[in-house]
C-alpha positions in Angstrom: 12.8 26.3 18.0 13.0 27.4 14.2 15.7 24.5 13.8 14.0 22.2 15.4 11.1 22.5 13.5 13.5 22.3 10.4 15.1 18.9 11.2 11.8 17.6 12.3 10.2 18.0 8.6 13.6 16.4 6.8 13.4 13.5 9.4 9.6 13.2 8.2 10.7 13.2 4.8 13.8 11.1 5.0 11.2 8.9 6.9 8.7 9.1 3.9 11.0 8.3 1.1 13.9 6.0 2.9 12.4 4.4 5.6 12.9 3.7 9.1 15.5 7.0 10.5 17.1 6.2 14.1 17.0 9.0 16.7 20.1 8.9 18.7 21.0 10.4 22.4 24.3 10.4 23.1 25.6 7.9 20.3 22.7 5.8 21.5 19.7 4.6 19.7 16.9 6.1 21.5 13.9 6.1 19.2 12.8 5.2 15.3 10.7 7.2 13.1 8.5 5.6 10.9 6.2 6.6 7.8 2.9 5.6 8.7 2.3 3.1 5.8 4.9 1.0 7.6 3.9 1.5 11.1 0.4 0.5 10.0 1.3 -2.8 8.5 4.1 -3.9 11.1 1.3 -3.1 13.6 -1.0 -5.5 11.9 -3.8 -2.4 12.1 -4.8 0.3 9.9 -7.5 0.5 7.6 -9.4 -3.0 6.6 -9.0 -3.9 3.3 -12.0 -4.8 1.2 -11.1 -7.3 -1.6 -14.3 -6.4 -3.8 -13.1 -2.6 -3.6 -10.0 -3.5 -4.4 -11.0 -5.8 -7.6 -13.2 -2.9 -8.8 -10.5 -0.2 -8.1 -11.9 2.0 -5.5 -9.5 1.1 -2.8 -5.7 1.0 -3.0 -4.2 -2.3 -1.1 -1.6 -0.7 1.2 0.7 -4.0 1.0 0.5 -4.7 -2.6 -0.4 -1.2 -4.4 0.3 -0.4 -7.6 1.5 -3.9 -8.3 -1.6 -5.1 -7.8 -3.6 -2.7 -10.2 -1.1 -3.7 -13.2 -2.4 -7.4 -12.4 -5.7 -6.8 -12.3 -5.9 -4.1 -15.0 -4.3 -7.1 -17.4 -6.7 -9.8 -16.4 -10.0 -6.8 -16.8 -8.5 -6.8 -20.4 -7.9 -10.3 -21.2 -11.1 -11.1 -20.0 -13.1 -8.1 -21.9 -12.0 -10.0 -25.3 -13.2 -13.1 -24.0 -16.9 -13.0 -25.6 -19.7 -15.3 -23.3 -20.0 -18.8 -25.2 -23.5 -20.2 -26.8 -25.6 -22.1 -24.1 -26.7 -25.3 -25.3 -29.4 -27.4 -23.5 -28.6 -31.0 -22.9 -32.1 -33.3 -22.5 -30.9 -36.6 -20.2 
C-alpha cells in the first residue's frame, strides 16, 4: 500500500510540473492524469474570471497569469506619468 501511495504522489507531481502522464494496463493506455489548472480550462469550467479583479490585481487569470500582470503592471506605469490635461471650455 506504502508504494502505492508513493507512485501516486510522483504521478501527481510529474502531473503538476510536466503535464498530462498516461496510466497504462497492460501496455495499454487506460487513463490520463491531469493537474487541475488544465482539466479546468479543457473543461471550459472552473472559477469565473472577473476582468475588473483582474485589472486591479486581486485575481490571477488562470489562462494568461503572470503574463498578463507584466502587461498590465507596464501600462499602470505608463499611464501614472501621464498627468490629466487642462480643460478648456469651448462657447459655440
Amino acid at each position: 500500500m506504502q508504494d502505492a501511495k508513493q507512485r501516486l504522489s510522483e504521478l501527481l507531481r510529474r502531473a503538476a510540473a510536466e503535464g498530462p502522464q498516461f496510466v497504462t494496463k497492460h501496455g495499454e493506455e487506460v487513463a490520463v492524469v491531469l493537474d487541475i489548472a488544465d482539466y479546468r480550462r479543457l473543461a471550459g469550467g472552473g472559477e469565473a474570471v472577473d476582468f475588473k479583479l483582474v485589472l486591479s490585481g486581486e485575481q490571477h487569470h488562470p489562462e494568461y497569469g503572470e503574463a498578463l500582470a507584466d502587461v498590465l503592471e507596464e501600462i499602470a506605469a505608463e499611464r501614472a506619468e501621464d498627468l490629466p490635461r487642462d480643460v478648456v471650455e469651448v462657447s459655440g
